[in-house]
C-alpha positions in Angstrom: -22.3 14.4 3.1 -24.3 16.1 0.8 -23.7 19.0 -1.2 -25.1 22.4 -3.2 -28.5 20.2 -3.9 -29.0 18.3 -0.5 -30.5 14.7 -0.1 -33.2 12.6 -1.8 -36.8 15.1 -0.9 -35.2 18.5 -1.0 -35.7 21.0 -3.9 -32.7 21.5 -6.8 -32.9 25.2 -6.9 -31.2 25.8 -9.8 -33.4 23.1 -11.9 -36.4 23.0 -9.9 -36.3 19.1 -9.2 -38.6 17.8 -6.5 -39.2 14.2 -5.5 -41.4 13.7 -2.5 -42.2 10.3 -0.8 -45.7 9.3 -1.2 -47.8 6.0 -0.3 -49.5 4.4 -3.3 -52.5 2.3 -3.5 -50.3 -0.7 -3.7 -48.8 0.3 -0.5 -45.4 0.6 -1.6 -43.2 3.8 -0.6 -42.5 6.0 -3.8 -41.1 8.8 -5.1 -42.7 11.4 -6.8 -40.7 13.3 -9.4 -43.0 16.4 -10.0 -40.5 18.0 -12.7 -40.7 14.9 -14.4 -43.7 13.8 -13.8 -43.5 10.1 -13.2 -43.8 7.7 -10.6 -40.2 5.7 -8.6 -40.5 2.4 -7.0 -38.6 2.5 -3.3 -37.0 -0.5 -2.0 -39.9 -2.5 -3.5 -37.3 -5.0 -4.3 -33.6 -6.0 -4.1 -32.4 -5.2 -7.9 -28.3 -5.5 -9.1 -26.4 -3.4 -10.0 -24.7 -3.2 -13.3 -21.4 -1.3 -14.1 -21.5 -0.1 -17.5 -18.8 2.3 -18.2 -15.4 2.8 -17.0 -12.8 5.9 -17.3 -9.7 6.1 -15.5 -5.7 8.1 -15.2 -3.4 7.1 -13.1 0.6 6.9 -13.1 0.5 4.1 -14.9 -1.3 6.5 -18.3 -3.8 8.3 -19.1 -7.5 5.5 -19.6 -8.2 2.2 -19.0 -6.0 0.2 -21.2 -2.7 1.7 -19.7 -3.7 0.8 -16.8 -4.8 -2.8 -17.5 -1.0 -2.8 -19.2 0.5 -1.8 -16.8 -0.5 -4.3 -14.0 0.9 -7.1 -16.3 4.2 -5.6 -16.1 7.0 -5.5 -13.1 5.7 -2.0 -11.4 8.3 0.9 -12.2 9.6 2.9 -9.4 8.2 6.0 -8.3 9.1 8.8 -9.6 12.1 10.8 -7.5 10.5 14.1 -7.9 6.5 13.6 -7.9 6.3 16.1 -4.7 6.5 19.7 -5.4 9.7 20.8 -2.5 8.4 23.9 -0.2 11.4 26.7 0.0 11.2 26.5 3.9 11.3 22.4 4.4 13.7 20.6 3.0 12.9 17.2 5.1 9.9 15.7 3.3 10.8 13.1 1.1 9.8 14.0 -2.5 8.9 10.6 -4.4 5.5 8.9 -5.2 3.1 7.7 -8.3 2.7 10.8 -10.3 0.6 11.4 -13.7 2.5 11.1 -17.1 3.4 13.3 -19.0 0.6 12.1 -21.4 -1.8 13.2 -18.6 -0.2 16.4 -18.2 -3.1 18.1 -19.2 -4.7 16.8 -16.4 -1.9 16.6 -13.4 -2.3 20.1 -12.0 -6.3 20.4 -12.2 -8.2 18.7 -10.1 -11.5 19.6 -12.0 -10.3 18.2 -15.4 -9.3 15.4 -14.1 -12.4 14.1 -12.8 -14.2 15.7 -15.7 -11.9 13.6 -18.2 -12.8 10.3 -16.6 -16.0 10.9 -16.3 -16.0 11.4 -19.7 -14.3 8.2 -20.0 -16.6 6.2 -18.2 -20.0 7.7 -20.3 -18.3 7.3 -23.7 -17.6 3.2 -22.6 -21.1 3.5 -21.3 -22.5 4.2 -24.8 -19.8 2.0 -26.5 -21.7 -0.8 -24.7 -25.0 0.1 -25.5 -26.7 2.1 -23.2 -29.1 5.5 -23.7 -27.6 7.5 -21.0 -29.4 10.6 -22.3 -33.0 8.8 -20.9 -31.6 8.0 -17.4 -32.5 10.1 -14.4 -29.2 10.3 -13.6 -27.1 11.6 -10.3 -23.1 12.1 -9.1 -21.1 10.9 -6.5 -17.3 11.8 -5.8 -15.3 9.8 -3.1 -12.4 12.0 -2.3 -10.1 11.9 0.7 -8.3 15.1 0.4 -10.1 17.0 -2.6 -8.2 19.5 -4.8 -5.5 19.9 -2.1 -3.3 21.4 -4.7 -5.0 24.2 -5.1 -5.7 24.9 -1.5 -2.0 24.5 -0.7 -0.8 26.9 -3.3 -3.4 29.5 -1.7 -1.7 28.9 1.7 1.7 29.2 0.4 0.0 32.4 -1.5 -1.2 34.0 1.8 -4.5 34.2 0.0 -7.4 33.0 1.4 -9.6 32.1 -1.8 -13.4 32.0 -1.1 -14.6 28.4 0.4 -17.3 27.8 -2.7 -14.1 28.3 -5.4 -11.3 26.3 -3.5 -13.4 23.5 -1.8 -13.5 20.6 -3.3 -17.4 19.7 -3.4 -17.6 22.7 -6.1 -16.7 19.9 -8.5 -20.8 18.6 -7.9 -22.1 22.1 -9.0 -19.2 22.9 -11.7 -18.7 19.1 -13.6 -22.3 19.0 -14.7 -22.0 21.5 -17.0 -19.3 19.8 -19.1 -21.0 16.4 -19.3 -23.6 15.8 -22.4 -25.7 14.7 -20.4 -28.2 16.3 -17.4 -26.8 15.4 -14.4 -30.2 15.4 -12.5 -30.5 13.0 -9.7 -29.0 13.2 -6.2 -25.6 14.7 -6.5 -22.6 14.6 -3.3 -19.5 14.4 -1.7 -18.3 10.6 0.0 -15.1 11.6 2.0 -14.1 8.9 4.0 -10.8 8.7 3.6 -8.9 5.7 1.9 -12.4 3.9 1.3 -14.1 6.8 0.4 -14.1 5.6 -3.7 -16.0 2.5 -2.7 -18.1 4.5 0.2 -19.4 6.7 -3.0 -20.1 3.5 -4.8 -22.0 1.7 -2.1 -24.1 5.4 -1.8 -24.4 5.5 -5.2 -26.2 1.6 -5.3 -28.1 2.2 -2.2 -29.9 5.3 -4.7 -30.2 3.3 -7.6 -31.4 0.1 -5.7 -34.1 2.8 -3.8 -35.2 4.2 -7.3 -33.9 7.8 -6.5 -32.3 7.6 -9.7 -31.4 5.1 -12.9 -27.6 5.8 -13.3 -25.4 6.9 -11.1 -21.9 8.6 -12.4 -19.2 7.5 -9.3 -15.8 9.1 -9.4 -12.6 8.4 -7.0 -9.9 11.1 -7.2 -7.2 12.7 -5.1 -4.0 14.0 -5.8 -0.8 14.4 -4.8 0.1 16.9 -2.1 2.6 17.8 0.4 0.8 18.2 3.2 -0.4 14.5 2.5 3.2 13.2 1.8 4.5 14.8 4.9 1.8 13.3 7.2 2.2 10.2 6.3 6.0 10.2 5.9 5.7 11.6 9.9 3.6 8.6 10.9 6.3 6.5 9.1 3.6 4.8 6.9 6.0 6.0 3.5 8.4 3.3 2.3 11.6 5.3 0.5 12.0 2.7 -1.9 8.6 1.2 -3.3 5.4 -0.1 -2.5 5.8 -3.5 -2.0 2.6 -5.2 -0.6 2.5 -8.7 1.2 6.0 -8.6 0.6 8.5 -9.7 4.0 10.6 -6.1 2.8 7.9 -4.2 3.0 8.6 -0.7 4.8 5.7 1.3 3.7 3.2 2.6 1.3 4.2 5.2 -1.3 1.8 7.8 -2.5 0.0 8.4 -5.7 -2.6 10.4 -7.7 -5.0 10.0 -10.2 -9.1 9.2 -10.7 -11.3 6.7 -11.6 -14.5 6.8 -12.7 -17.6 4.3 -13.6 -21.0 4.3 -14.7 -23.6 2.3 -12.8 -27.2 1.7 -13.9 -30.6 -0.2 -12.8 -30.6 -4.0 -14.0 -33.7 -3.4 -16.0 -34.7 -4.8 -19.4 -32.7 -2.4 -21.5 -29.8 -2.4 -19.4 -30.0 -6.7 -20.3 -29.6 -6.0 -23.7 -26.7 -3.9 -23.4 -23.2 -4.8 -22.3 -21.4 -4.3 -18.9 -18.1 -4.6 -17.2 -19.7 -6.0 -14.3 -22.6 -6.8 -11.9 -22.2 -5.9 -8.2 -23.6 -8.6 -6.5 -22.8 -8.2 -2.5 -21.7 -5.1 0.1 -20.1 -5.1 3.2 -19.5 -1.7 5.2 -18.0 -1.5 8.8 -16.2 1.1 11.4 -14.4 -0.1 13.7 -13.1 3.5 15.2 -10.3 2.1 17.1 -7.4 4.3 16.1 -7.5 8.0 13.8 -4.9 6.2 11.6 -4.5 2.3 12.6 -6.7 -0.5 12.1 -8.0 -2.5 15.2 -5.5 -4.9 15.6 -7.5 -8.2 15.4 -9.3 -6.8 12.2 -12.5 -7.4 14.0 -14.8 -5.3 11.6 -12.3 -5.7 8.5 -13.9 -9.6 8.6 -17.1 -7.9 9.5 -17.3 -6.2 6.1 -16.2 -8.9 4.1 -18.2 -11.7 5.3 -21.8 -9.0 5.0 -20.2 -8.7 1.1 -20.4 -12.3 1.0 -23.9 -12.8 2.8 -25.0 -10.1 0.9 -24.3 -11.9 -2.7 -25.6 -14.8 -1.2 -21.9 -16.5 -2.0 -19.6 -19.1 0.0 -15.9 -18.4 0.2 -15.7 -21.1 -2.7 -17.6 -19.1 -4.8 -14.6 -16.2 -5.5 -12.3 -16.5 -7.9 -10.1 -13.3 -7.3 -9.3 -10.9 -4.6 -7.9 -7.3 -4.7 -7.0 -6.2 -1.2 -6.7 -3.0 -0.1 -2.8 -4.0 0.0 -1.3 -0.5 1.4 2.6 -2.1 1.9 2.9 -1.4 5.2 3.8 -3.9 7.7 1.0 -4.2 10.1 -2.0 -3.3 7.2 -0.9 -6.3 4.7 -0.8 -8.2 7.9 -3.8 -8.1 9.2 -5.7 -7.9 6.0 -4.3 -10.6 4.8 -5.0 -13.0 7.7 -8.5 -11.8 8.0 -8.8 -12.6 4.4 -7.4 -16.1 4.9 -9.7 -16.2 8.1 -12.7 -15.5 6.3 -12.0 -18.0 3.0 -11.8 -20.7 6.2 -8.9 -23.4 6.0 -10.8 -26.0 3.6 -10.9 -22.9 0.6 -7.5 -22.7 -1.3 -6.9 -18.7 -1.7 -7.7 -17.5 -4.9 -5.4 -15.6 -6.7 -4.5 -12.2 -5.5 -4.4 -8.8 -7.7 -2.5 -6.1 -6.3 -2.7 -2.5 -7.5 -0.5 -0.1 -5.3 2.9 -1.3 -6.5 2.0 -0.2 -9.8 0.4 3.3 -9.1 1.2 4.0 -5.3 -1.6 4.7 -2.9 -4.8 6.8 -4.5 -6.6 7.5 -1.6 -9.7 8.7 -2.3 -9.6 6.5 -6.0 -8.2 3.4 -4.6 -10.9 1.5 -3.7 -12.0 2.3 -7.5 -9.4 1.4 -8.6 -8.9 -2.3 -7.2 -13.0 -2.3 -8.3 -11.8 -1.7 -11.9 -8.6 -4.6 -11.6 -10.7 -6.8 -10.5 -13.4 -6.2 -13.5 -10.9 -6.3 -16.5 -9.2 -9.6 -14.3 -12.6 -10.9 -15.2 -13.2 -9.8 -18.3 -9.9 -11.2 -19.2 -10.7 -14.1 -17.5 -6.8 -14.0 -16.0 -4.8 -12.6 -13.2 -1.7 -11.0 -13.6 1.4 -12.3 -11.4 2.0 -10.2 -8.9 6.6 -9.4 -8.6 6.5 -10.4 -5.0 10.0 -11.6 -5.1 9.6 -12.4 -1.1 6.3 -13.2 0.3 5.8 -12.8 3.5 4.9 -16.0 6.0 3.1 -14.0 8.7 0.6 -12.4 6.3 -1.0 -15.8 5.2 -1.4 -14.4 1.5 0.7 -15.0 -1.5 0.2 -13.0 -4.7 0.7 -15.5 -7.7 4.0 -15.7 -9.3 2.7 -15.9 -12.9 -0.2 -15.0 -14.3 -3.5 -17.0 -13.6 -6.2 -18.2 -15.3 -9.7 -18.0 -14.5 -12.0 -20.6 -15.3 -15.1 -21.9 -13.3 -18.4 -23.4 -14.4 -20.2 -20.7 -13.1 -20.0 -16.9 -13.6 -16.2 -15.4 -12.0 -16.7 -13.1 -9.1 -13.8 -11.2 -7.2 -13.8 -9.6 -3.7 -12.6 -6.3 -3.3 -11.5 -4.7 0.0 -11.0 -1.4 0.8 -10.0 0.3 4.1 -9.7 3.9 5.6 -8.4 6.3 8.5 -10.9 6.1 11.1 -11.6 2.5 10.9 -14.0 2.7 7.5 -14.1 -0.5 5.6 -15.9 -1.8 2.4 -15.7 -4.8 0.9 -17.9 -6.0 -2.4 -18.6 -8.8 -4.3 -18.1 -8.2 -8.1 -19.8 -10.4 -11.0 -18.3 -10.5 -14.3 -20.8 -8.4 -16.9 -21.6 -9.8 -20.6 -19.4 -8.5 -23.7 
């Protein structure tokens, strides 16, 4: 949905921005940016995508490089307390992925939280070379439950706070003002749910690859809540032990919280020069609507998605080196993901190595998908694959997560596949390309 500035051909009130379609001579469809006074191709052509920057807090720390650390490690257990107990319920189970206390300047405010990886993700951005401050540039969060901290405590409050301080799109018309740079292309809200991080993304290309902008900031975040915990512990999706994906003791997922953030920008001639964690190469997007929570149980448009990512990037199931899976943990979601996966390789492609993130920082919601987009991007860049401590794989799920760490090496650039699903039936799957130091 979009939000405070409305789509591509509306007016920016507060900045004056106007871009109007118009036909050119050439015959082409254009936009005209009359602020700026310059001329946008439209679809002229297919152009990649390049990821320049990444920022990111999670349980596992507070930026990228915990992170990265983290998933080399045997995953820690969740922390016993992470849920905030409600005098009057004394039921809901209280564990999950919380921030560190190195993040705590962070873990109870949703709007600096996304601000500081955006931040991140612009400062790794200029680290690699690229002149952010001449990009028409726009914003994009993927959230599934938004700053539900907030809007709890207001419950428990009795207060009802006005909707445009408590809802969580405010973040579009309150985070420009503490990036350095003008935030002043198409700016929104992607909430689908679990897959709403990649839903953003793919928005966010579709803009750049339409030349309604030449950057697009994309941030993932949710946190923790208990009205989330206590849903999903109701629909007994919550394992009280751990997350434990693809593996046969698998009971459940377990929550947590945090954002991700990246940079992505135009493949044009500067952007060659400069460096990038990645090039997305192919996108798959599919409903299948079947249940409000479960996924149809043949994973009919899970394959759909994944096989468009791979027409779409013009690549054969040979051609992918690793996969991140949505990997949720519980029992019938690892199931049928995985055997779609190994449907869609086909028998005659050994599985490539599989990176799982939620055992090491719980279920993100909104950021997952972002966050598998970022493994799978330093698993490149590293050129190797963490193992994965699945002490117990199970048979029926046709996937096995490597038992030591993997290299990568091919002849040809590595690519991963990344998979992300949501309530509702919303699935995304992408085809990632390693970037150039």
């Amino acid at each position: 949905m979009w939000a405070q500035r409305g789509p591509p051909g509306g007016t920016d009130q507060r900045r004056g921005t106007h871009c109007r379609p118009v036909r050119r001579s050439d015959g082409l469809l254009h936009w005209r940016d009359d602020t700026r006074r310059r001329w946008r191709p439209a679809m002229t052509q297919r152009r990649d995508v390049l990821l320049a920057g990444f920022g990111a807090c999670s349980a596992a720390g507070p930026d990228v490089e915990a992170f990265w650390r983290a998933l080399q490690r045997a995953p820690e257990a969740p922390s016993p307390n992470a849920i905030v107990p409600r005098s009057t319920d004394g039921r809901t189970w209280r564990h999950g992925h919380c921030l560190p206390a190195s993040a705590s300047h962070v873990h109870a405010d949703f709007d600096s939280l996304i601000a500081d990886v955006a931040l991140q993700a612009l400062d790794d951005a200029r680290r690699r070379g690229h002149a952010l401050d001449t990009l028409h540039t726009g914003l994009v969060l993927g959230t599934a439950a938004g700053d539900s901290r907030r809007a709890e405590r207001h419950r428990l409050e009795d207060a009802v706070a006005p909707y445009a301080t408590s809802h969580p799109y405010r973040a579009i018309d309150t985070l420009p003002h503490v990036l350095p740079i003008q935030v002043s292309g198409p700016a929104f809200v992607a909430a689908n749910a679990c897959s709403a991080g990649l839903h953003a993304l793919v928005h966010a290309v579709d803009i750049i690859r339409a030349g309604m902008a030449d950057a697009m900031i994309v941030i993932g975040a949710d946190l923790l809540s208990h009205v989330t915990q206590s849903g999903f512990q109701r629909m007994t999706a919550l394992d009280p032990q751990g997350c434990m994906p693809f593996d046969v003791r698998r009971l459940g997922t377990v929550l947590g919280e945090g954002a991700a953030a990246l940079v992505l920008v135009a493949d044009s001639e500067a952007a060659a020069h400069a460096g990038s964690a990645g090039r997305i190469r192919g996108i798959g997007v599919s409903c299948d609507a079947f249940h409000p929570t479960a996924p149809e149980p043949g994973g009919r448009d899970i394959s759909r998605a994944l096989r468009e990512a791979l027409r779409d990037a013009n690549v054969g199931p040979d051609g992918i080196d690793v996969i991140v899976p949505h990997g949720t943990g519980t029992p019938p979601n690892d199931r049928i993901e995985g055997n779609i996966l190994a449907a869609v390789l086909g028998p005659s492609v050994v599985m490539p190595p599989v990176l799982s993130v939620k055992a090491h920082i719980g279920h993100t919601a909104g950021a997952s998908g972002l966050f598998s987009l970022l493994a799978a991007a330093l698993a490149l860049a590293h050129r190797k694959v963490p193992a994965g401590y699945c002490e117990r794989p199970d048979p029926a799920t046709r996937i096995r997560l490597p038992s030591r760490e993997t290299p990568l090496r091919a002849r040809r650039p590595l690519r991963a596949l990344i998979n992300a699903c949501g309530f509702g039936g919303n699935n995304v799957s992408l085809v990632l390309q390693e970037g150039t130091p």
